[in-house]
BALO-609608 format. One line per 5 residues: number of its first residue (from 0); their letters; for each residue x, y, z of C-alpha. Coordinates in steps of 0.2 Angstrom, whole numbers, plus 5000, padded with zeros to 4 digits. Each point is the difference from the previous one (the first is absolute). Layout:
BEGIN
NUM) A) X:Y:Z  ...
//
This chain:
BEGIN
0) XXXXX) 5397:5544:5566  5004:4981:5000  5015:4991:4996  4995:4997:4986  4998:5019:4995
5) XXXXX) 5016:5001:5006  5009:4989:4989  4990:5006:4985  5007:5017:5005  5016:4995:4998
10) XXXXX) 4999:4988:4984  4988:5014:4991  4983:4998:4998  4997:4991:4982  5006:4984:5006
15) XXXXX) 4992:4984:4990  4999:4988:5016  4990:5002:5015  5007:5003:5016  4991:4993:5016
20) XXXXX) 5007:5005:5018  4996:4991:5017  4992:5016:5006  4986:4998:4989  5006:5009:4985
25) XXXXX) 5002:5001:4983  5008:5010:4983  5005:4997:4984  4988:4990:4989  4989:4990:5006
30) XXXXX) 4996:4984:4995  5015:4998:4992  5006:4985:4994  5017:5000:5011  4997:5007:5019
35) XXXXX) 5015:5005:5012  4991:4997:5018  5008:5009:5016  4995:4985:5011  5008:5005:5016
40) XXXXX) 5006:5014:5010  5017:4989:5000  5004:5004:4981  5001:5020:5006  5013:4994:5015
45) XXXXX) 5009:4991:4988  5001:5015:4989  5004:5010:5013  5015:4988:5007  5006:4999:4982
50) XXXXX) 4995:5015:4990  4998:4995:4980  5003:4984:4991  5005:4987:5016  4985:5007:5010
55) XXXXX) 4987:4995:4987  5009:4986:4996  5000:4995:5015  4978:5005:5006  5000:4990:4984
60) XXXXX) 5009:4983:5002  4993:5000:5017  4981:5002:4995  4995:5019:5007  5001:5004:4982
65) XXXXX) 4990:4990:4987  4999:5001:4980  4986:4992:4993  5001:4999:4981  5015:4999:4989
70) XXXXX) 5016:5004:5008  5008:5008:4986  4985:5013:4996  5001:5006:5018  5017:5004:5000
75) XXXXX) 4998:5007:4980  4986:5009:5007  5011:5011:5013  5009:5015:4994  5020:4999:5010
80) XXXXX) 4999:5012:5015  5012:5001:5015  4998:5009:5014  5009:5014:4996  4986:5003:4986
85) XXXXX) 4986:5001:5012  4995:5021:5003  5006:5004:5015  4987:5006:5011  4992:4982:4995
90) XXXXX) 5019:4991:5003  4998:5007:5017  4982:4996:5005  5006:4981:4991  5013:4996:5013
95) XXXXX) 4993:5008:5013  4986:4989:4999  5010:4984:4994  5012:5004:5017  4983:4998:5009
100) XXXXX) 4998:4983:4993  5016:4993:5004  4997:5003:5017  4985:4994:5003  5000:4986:4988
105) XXXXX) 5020:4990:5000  5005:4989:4987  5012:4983:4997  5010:5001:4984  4994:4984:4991
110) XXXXX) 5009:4986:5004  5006:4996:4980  5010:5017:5001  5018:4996:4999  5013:5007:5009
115) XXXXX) 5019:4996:4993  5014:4996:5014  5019:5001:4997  5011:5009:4985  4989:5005:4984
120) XXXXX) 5006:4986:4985  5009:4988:5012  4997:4982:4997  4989:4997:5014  4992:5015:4998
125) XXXXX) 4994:4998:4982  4995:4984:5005  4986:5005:5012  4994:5011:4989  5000:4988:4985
130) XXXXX) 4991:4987:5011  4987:5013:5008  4994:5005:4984  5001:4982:4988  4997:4987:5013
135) XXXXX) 4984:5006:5002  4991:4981:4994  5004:4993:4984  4982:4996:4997  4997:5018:5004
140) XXXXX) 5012:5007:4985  4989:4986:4990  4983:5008:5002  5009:5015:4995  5013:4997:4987
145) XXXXX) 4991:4987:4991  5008:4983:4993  5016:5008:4995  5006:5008:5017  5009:5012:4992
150) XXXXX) 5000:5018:5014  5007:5010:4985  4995:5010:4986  4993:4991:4986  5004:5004:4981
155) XXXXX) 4982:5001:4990  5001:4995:4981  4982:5004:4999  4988:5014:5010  4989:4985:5003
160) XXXXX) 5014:4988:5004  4997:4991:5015  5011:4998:5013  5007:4985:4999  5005:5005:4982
165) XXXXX) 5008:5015:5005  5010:4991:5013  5006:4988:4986  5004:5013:4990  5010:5010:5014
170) XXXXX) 5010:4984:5001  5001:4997:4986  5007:5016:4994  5013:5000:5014  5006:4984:4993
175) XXXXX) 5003:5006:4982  5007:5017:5006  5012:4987:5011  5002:4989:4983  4998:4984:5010
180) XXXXX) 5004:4984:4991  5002:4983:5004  5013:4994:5012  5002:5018:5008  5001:5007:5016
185) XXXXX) 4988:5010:5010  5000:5010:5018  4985:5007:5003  5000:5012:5017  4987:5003:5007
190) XXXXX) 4990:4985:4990  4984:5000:5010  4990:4986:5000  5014:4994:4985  4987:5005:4984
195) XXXXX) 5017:5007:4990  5011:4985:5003  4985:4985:4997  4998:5011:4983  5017:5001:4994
200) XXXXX) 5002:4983:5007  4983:4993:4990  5001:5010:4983  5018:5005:4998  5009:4983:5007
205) XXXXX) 5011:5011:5013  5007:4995:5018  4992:5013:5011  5003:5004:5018  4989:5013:5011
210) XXXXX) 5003:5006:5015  4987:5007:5012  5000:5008:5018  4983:4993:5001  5000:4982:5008
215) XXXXX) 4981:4998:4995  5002:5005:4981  5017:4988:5001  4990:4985:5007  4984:5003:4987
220) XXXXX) 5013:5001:4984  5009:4985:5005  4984:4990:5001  4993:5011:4984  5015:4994:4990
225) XXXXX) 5002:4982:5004  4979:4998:4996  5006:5008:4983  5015:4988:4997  5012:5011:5001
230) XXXXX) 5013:4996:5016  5012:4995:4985  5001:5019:4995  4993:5011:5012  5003:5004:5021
235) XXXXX) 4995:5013:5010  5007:5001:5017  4997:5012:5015  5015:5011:4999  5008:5015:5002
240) XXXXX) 5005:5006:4980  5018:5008:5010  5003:4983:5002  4998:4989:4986  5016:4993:4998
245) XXXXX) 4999:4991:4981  5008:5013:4987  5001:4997:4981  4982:5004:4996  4995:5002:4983
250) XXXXX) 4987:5014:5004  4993:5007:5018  4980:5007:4999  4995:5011:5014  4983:5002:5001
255) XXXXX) 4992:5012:5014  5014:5000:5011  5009:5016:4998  4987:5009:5010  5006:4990:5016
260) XXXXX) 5018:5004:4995  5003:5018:5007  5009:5014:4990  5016:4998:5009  5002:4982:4999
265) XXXXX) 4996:5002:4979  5019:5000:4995  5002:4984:5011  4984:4992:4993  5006:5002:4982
270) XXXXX) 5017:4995:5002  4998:4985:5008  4986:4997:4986  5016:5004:4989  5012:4986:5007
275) XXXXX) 4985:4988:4999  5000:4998:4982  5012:4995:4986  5008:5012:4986  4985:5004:4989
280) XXXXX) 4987:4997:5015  4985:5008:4999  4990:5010:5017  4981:5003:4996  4996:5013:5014
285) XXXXX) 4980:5001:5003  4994:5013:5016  4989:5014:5005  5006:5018:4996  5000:5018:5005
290) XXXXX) 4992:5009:4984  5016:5014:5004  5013:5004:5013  4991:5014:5008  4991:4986:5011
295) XXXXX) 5006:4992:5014  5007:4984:5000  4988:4990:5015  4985:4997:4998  4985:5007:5011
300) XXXXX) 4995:4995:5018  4985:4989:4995  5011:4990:4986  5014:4999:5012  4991:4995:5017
305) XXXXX) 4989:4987:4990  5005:4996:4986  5021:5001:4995  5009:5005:5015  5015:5007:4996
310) XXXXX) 4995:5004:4980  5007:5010:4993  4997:5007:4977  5013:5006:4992  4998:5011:4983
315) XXXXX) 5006:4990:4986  5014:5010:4995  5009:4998:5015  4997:4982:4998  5007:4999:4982
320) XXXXX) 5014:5010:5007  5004:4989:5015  4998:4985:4986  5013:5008:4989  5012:5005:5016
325) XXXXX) 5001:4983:5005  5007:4992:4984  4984:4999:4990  4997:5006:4982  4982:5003:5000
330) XXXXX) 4992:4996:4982  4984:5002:5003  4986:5009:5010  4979:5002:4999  4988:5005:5014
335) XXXXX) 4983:4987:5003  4990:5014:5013  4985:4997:4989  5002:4980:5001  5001:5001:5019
340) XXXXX) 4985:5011:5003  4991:4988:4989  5008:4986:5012  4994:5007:5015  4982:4999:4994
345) XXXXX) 4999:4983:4996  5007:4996:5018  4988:5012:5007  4986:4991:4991  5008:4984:5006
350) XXXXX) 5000:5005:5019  4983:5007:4998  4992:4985:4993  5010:4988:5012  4998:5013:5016
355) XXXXX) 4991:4986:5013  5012:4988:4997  5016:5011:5002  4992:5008:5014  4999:4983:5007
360) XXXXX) 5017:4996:4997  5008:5015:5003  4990:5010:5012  4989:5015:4996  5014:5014:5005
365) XXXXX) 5013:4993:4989  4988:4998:4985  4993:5018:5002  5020:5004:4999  5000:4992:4984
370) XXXXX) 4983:5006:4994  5008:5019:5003  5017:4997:4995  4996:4994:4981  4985:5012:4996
375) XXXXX) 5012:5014:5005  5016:4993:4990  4990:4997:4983  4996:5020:5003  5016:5003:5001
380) XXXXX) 5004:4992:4986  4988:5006:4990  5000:5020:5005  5022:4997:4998  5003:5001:5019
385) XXXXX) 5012:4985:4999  5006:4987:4983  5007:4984:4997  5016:4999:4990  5009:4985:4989
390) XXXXX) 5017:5004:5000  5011:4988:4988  5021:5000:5005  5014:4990:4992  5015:4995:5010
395) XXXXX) 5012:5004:4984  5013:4987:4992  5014:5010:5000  4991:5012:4988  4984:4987:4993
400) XXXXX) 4986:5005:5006  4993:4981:4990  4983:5009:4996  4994:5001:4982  4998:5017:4992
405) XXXX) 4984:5001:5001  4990:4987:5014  4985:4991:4995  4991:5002:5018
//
């Protein structure tokens, strides 16, 4: 039996793609309109140095693993098996014959794979794993994200919405949730390429400030808001958000950063958010979550060698509860999972119909990084494996919370 056999044996036999091996070949259906190809004896030694998801990851960013098709319908396509499903007289004869491959055939761990150096959360730590994973290429998070930049969920007012609507409209709704009005404050951690603080700054009249680890997305916002006329209003500057030292802030948005926090540094986070802002301040905290508390808190080896070293999704109740534990009255909660599934699709439409030129621009192993990465998060959004939860708090005034009894957002 071939390779291919082999993995159909594994995945079951009514699979809807075709699977091709080096050795000739072939199973599921063929002619399928997406086909996972076996292109060299090197994707078995990487599975074999790295049984699971980093060795595929792995035969796949470096090319001895090939999907032709849609991305997404490969990986929808494949039931979730781990080794320890396998039968075991067929586990045996798999490793055996994997353990023969290794030797014969050695690998090299793909040069993008990140290694962290030096204490999990320090400063310097956090910042090489902010900068491995956003200063990628400006012009490659362009072919990707669109005109908006935006690398977070969107909010969809409509199914058909595009996607710069529903990037507006997350803005937008974090900005009415914040109650921004002329003459405020913003601090926006974590700001990106500074979408949140050239909004509130544009359509709400507010003073925003951003800080990013990022030196690439710090220099693009900067540019970004002078072209827009903006300097008056808005800055962004490449800094760490521990040490921002302005207090007195009307309102503090936090919008996918939380993930890069750590579960042990959550009181900190939200206390020093807490001292940021004035009596009646409000913290609009937007972030990837853990559907429950069973899970555990890091994320995977392929998402945390290539993608967010040092990640780690918290379930939202413990999140509310650090909030509310560090001086926060929360008011308000909702979860967007179905907005960022939706989200992810239209950046892996965007990647697939601009893949020449960010192959160009940021070579084929970290795009194929990318290619894998989204397709897989916007299943996991969509089959409840992770969320993304808004959670409003109020730094109280004395006992004024300052919120209407009912909010109009």
């Amino acid at each position: 039996m071939g390779w291919a056999g082999v993995f159909e044996r594994i995945l079951g036999g009514d699979l809807s793609v075709e699977i091709r091996a080096f050795d000739g070949s072939r199973a599921g259906t063929a002619g399928a309109d997406v086909c996972v190809e076996v292109r060299s004896p090197l994707a078995l030694s990487h599975l074999a140095n790295a049984p699971g998801e980093l060795g595929l990851a792995r035969a796949y960013v470096s090319g001895a693993l090939e999907v032709h098709g849609d991305m997404y319908s490969a990986l929808a396509a494949f039931p979730s098996v781990t080794l320890n499903d396998v039968p075991a007289d067929l586990r045996r004869e798999l490793l055996f014959k994997l353990a023969g491959y290794r030797f014969w055939w050695p690998v090299r761990v793909p040069e993008v794979e990140h290694r962290s150096r030096g204490w999990r959360h320090s400063k310097n730590r956090d910042s090489q794993s902010i900068s491995y994973h956003y200063d990628v290429s400006n012009r490659f998070y362009e072919y990707v994200l669109g005109p908006s930049m935006a690398y977070t969920c969107a909010v969809y007012p409509e199914q058909n919405a595009t996607l710069e609507q529903a990037q507006f409209t997350k803005h937008d709704l974090v900005a009415r949730k914040l109650d921004l009005s002329e003459g405020q404050r913003l601090l926006d951690v974590g700001c990106g390429w500074g979408g949140m603080v050239m909004h509130a700054a544009e359509h709400y009249g507010v003073r925003g400030l951003g800080v990013t680890l990022s030196r690439q997305q710090a220099q693009w916002a900067q540019k970004a808001i002078a072209e827009r006329g903006l300097a008056d209003l808005a800055e962004v500057r490449y800094m760490d958000y521990r040490d921002v030292p302005e207090t007195g802030f009307d309102a503090v948005s936090s919008i996918g950063l939380t993930e890069h926090i750590g579960l042990k540094q959550l009181p900190h986070y939200f206390s020093f958010l807490h001292d940021k802002l004035v009596p009646g301040g409000r913290l609009l905290n937007h972030c990837i979550t853990r559907p429950h508390g069973q899970q555990r808190a890091r994320t995977g080896k392929f998402i945390g060698r290539y993608v967010f070293p040092d990640g780690e999704l918290e379930p939202v109740g413990t999140l509310v509860s650090a909030m509310n534990d560090n001086g926060f009255e929360v008011r308000h909660e909702e979860n967007l999972r179905e907005h960022y599934a939706m989200t992810l699709a239209h950046w892996c439409e965007n990647l697939d119909r601009n893949w020449s030129a960010a192959v160009a621009e940021a070579g084929h192993a970290r795009a194929r990084v990318w290619r894998l990465y989204m397709a897989a998060c916007q299943l996991g959004f969509e089959r409840n494996n992770i969320q993304l939860h808004q959670v409003l708090g109020v730094k109280l005034d004395g006992t004024d919370a300052r919120m209407p009894l009912r909010p109009a957002f």
